[in-house]
C-alpha positions as CSV (number, residue, x, y, z in Angstrom):
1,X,-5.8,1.5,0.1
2,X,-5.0,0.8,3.6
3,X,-3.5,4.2,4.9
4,X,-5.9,6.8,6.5
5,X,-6.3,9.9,4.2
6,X,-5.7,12.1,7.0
7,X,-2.7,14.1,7.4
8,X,0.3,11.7,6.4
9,X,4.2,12.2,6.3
10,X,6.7,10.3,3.7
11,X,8.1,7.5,5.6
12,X,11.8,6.9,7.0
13,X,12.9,5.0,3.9
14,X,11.2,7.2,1.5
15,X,13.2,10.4,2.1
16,X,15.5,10.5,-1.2
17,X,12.4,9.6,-3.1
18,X,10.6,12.6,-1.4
19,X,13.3,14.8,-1.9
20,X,13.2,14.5,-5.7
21,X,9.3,14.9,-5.8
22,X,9.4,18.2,-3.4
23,X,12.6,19.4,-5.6
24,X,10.4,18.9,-8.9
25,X,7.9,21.0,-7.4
26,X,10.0,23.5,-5.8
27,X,11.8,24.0,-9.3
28,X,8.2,24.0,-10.8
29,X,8.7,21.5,-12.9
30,X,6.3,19.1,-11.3
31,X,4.9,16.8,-14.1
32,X,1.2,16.3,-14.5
33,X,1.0,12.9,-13.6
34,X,3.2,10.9,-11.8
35,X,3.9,6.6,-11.4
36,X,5.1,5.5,-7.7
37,X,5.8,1.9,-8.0
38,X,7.1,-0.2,-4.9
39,X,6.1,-3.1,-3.1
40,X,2.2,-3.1,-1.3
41,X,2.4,-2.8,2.3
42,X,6.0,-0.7,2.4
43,X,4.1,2.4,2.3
44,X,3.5,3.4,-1.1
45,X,0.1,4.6,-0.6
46,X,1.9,6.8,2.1
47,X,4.4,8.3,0.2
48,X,1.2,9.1,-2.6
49,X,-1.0,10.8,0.0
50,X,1.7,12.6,1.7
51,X,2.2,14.7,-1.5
52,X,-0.8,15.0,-3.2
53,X,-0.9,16.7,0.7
54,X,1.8,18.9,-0.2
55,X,1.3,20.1,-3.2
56,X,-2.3,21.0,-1.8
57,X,-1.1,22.9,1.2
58,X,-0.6,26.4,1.4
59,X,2.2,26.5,3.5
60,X,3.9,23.3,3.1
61,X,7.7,23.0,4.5
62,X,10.1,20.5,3.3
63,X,9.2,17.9,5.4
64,X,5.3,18.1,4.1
65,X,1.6,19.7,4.6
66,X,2.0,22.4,7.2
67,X,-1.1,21.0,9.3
68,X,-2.5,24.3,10.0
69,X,-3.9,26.5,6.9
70,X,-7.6,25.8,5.6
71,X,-6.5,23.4,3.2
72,X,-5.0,20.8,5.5
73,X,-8.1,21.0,7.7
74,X,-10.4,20.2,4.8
75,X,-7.5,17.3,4.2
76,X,-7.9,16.3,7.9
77,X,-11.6,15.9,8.4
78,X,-11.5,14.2,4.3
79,X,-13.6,17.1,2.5
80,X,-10.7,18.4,0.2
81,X,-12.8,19.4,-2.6
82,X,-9.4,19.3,-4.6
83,X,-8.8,15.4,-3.8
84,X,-9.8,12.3,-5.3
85,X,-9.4,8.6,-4.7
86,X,-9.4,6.2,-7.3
87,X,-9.8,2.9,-5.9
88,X,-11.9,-0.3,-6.3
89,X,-14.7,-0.5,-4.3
90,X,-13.8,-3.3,-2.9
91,X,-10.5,-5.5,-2.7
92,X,-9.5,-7.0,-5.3
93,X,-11.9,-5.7,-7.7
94,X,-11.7,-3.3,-10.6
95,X,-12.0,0.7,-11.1
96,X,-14.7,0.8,-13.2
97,X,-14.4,3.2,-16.5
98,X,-17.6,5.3,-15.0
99,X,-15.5,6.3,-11.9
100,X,-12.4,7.3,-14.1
101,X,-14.6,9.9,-16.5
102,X,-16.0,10.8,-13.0
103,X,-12.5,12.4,-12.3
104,X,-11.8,13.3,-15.7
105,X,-14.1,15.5,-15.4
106,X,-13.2,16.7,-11.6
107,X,-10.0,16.9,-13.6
108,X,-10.5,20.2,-16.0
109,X,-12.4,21.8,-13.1
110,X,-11.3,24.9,-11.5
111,X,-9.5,24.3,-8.0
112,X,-11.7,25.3,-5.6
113,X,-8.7,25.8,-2.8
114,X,-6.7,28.1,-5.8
115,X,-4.3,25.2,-5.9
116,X,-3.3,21.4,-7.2
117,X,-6.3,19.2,-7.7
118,X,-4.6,16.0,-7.6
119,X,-6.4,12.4,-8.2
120,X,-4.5,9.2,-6.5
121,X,-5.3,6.1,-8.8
122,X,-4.6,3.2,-6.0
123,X,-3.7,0.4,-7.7
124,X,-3.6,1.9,-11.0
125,X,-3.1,-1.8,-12.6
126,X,-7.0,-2.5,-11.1
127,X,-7.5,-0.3,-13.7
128,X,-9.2,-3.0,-16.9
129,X,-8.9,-1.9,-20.6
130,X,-11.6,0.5,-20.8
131,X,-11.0,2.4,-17.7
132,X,-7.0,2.4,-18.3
133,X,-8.4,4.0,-21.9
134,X,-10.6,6.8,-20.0
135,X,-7.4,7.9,-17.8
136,X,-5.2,8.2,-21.0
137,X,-7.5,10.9,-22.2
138,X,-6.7,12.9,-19.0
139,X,-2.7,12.1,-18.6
140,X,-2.7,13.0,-22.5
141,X,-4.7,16.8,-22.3
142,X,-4.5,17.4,-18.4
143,X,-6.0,20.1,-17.1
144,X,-3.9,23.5,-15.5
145,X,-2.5,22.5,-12.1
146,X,-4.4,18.9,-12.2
147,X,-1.9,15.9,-10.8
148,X,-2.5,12.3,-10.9
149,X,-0.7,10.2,-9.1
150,X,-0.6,6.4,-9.7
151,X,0.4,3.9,-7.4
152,X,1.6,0.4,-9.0
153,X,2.5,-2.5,-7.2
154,X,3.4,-4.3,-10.5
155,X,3.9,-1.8,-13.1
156,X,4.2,-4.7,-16.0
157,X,0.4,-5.1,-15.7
158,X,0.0,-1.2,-17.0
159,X,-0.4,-0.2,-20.1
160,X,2.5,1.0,-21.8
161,X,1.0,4.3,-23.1
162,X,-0.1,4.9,-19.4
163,X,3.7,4.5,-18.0
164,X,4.7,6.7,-20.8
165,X,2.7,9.4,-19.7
166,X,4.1,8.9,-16.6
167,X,7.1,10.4,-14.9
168,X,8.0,6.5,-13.3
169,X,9.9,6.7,-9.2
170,X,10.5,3.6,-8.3
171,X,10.5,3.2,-4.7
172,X,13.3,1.1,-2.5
173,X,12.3,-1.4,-0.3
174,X,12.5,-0.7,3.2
175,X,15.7,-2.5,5.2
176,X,14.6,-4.5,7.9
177,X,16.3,-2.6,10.3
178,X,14.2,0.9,9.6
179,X,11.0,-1.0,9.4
180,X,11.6,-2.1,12.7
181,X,13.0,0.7,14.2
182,X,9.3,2.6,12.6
183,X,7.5,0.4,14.2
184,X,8.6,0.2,17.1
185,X,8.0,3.6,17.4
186,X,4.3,3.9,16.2
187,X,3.3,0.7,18.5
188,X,3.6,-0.1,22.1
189,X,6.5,-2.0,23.4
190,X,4.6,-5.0,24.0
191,X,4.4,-6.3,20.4
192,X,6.9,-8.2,19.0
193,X,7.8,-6.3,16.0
194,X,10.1,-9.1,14.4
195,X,7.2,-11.9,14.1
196,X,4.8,-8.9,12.7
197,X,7.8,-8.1,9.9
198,X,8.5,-12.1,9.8
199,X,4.7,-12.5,8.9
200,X,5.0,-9.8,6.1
201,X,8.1,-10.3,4.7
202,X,9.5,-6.7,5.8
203,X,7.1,-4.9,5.0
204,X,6.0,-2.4,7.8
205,X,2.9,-1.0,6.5
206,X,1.6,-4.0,5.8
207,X,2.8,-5.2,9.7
208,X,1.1,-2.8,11.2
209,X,-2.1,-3.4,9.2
210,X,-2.2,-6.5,10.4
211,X,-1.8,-5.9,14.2
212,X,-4.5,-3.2,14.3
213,X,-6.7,-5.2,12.1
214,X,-6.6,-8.4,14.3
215,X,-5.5,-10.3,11.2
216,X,-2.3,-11.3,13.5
217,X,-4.4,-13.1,15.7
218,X,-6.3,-15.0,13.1
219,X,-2.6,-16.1,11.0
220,X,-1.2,-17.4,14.8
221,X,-4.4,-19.5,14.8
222,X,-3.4,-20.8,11.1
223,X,-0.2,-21.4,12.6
224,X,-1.4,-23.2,15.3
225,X,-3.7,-25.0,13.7
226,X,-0.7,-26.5,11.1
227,X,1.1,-26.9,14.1
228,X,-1.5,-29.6,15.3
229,X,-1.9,-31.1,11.9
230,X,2.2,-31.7,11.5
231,X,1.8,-33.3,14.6
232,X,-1.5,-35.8,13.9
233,X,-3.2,-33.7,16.4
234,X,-5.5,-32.0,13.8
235,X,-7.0,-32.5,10.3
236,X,-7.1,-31.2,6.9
237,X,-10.7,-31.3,6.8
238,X,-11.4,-29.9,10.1
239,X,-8.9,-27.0,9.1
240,X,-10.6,-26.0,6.3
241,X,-13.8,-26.1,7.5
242,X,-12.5,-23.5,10.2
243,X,-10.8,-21.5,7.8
244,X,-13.5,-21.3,5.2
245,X,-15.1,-18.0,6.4
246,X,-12.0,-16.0,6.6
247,X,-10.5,-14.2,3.5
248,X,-8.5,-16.6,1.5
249,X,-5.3,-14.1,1.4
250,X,-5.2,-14.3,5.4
251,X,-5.1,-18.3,5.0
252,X,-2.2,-18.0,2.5
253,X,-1.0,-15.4,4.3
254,X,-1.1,-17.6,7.7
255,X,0.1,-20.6,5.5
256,X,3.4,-18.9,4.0
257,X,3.9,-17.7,7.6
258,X,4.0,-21.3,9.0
259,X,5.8,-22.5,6.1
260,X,8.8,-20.2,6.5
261,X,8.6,-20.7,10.3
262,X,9.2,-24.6,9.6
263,X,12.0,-24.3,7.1
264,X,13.6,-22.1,9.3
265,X,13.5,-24.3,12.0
266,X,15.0,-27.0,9.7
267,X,18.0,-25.2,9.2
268,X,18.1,-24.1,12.5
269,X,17.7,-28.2,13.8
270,X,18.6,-30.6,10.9
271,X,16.5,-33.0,12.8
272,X,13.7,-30.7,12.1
273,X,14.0,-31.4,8.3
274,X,11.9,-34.7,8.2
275,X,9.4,-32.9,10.6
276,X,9.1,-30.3,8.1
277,X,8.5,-32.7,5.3
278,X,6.3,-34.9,7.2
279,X,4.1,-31.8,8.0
280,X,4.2,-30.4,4.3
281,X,2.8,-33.5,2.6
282,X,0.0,-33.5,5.2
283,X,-1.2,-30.0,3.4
């Protein structure tokens, strides 16, 4: 889970989906465990955070946590004694079924704030059999004012007897045109905002991620280095032996980059199109 857990807001294209949630809980008729399902990197982890912030504060507003009452200060430094994370501990791996019946328990606890405790599962579908199995206990007998929110970037992979538990909000993806106009105003003017979305495939989160990781520097050297091989200036074998010590999603993530790049280009140029094969058969 990328996003910071300090105080967060529900994204730009996000607002009719936050509407609904803060209606539900304004109507009190909240349910005791929610799904938000959407693509990773358009900010689902955002829109999680941002409520599980809300329903915590004590004076929210509509547009979120108020920023000022004890409880979003315990939020802000990350000591909410009423907040969990359930997440891998590391990427790609698995939530162990030890760190679910650790928040099964934190579940049936009394809120220590006098509010929500809510647990974010984050991806819920890192979840394996036994640990999915543990968290259907909880969503099944939930204890008073507990939330858990799940955040799916492929639902399919879920149990069905989780989802059911579930009340499912399926988040848009974000139009091009409000991702850039978001990041544009979250970075400085120098970046170029369009190759960072082109890189991602429109997804902002996920763009900015990348800038302030450095991975954008590391993909333009993938690019490059393709670049050169296309053109006989470089090898396979020297490529790979450069690449071998960065994290294989970055190379595929570099290598899709390039390869949309190229066929771009060869619709672009038509003379581009043997280039483009030429270079592709060198992979």
């Amino acid at each position: 889970m990328n996003e910071s857990t300090g105080l967060v807001y529900p994204l730009p294209w996000q607002m009719d989906a936050w509407q609904k949630l803060v209606d539900l809980h304004m109507a009190g008729k909240l349910p005791h465990a929610l799904l938000l399902s959407g693509t990773d990197g358009s900010g689902v982890n955002r829109l999680a955070l941002a409520f599980a912030q809300y329903v915590m504060c004590t004076k929210p507003s509509a547009s979120g946590a108020c920023g000022n009452c004890s409880s979003c200060g315990l939020t802000i430094a990350s000591t909410h004694p009423d907040f969990k994370l359930l997440a891998p501990e590391k990427t790609g791996g698995q939530i162990k079924v030890d760190s679910v019946r650790g928040v099964v328990k934190f579940g049936h606890n009394t809120a220590q704030q006098g509010g929500y405790r809510v647990v974010v599962v984050a991806p819920a579908e890192s979840m394996n059999t036994f640990s999915a199995n543990s968290l259907l206990k909880s969503l099944e007998e939930p204890g008073d004012k507990t939330l858990f929110i799940l955040i799916s970037h492929m639902p399919a992979a879920l149990l069905a007897t989780i989802k059911s538990r579930c009340q499912w909000i399926k988040l848009p993806e974000p139009m091009r045109a409000q991702g850039k106009q978001w990041l544009a105003s979250v970075m400085s003017s120098e970046v170029n905002v369009d190759e960072l979305l082109d890189l991602t495939n429109d997804q902002p989160i996920k763009a900015l991620n990348f800038y302030s990781g450095g991975e954008l520097e590391q993909i333009q050297k993938i690019k490059s280095g393709l670049d050169q091989l296309a053109a006989g200036r470089n090898s396979a074998l020297a490529l790979a032996n450069a690449w071998a010590r960065w994290p294989a999603m970055l190379v595929v993530d570099g290598i899709y980059y390039w390869s949309v790049s190229w066929m771009k280009s060869s619709v672009v140029n038509q003379t581009g199109n043997a280039r483009a094969r030429q270079g592709m058969q060198k992979l």
